[in-house]
C-alpha positions as CSV (number, residue, x, y, z in Angstrom):
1,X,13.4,57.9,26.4
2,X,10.6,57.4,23.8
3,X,12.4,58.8,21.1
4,X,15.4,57.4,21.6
5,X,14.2,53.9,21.4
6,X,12.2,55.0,18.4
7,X,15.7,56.0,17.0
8,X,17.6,53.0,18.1
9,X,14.7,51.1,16.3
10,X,15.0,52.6,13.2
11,X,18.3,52.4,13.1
12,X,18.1,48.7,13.2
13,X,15.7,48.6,10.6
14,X,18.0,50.4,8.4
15,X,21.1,48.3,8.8
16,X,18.9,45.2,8.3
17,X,17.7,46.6,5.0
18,X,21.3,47.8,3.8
19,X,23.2,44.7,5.0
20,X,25.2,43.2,2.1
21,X,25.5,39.5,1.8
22,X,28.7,38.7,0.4
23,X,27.8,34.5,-0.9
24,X,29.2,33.1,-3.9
25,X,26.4,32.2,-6.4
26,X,27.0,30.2,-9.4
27,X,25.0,31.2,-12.4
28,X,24.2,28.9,-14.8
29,X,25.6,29.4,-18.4
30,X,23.1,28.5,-21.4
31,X,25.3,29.8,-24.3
32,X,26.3,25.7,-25.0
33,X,22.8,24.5,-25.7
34,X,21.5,24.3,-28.9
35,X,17.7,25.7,-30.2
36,X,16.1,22.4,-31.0
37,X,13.0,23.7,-30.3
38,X,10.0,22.5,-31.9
39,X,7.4,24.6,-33.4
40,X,4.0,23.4,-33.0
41,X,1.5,24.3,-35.5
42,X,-1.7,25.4,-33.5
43,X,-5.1,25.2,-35.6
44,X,-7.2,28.4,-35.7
45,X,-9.8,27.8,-34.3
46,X,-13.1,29.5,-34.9
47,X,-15.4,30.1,-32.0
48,X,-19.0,31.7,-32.5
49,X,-20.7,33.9,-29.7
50,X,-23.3,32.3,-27.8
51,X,-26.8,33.3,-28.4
52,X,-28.5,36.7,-26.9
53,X,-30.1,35.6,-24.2
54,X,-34.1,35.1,-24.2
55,X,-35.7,38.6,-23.1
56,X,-37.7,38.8,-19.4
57,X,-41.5,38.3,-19.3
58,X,-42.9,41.2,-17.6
59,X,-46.3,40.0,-16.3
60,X,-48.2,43.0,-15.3
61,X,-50.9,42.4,-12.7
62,X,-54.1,44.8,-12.3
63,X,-53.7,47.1,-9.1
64,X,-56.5,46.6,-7.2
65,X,-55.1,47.8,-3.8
66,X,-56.9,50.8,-2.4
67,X,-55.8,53.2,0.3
68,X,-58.4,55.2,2.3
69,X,-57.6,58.3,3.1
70,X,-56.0,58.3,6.3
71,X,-56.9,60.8,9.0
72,X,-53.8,62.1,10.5
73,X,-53.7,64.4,13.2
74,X,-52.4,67.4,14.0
75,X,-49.6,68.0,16.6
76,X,-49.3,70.8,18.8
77,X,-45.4,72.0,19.2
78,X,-46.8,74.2,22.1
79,X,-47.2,71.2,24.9
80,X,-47.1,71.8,28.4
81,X,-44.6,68.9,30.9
82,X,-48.7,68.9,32.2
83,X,-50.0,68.3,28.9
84,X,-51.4,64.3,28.1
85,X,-50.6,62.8,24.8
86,X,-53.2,60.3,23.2
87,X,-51.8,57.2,23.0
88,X,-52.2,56.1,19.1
89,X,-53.4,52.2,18.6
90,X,-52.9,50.7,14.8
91,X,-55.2,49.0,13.8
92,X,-55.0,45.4,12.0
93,X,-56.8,47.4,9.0
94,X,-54.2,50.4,8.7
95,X,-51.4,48.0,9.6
96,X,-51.9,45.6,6.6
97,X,-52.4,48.5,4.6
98,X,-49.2,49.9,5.7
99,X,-46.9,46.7,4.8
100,X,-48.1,46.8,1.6
């Protein structure tokens, strides 16, 4: 039942698409007018390219940030459902020095 409304369907669409319209159209007929067209006489103009633009500033500032060594430790693949894992705290110190 699908594909026959499928098929009815494109059907339509077909017909639509190939349906001739038989409407008289009168097209207009410029053989009787004459060329008085004027020709204008356009200036050359000149235009010059703007300027390079002004190169960036690159202000280098000193690097005085300095990271400790951080201490991380090691982690045992071989836990145990028993086994406890340390709860890790960041501190204020190693999280500023992280965001940087």
């Amino acid at each position: 039942m699908f594909n026959l409304g499928l098929a009815v369907s494109l059907g339509a669409v077909l017909v639509a698409f190939e349906w001739k319209a038989n409407e008289q159209v009168v097209v207009q007929d410029f053989s009787g007018m004459e060329d008085d067209w004027d020709i204008l006489d356009v200036p050359i103009t000149n235009q010059t390219p703007p300027p390079p633009p002004a190169p960036i500033e690159v202000i280098i500032k000193p690097d005085d940030i300095i990271i400790d060594k951080i201490d991380l430790q090691t982690i045992d693949i071989n836990t145990t459902e028993t086994s406890v894992i340390p709860v890790v705290e960041i501190t204020s110190l190693l999280w500023s020095k992280l965001q940087m």
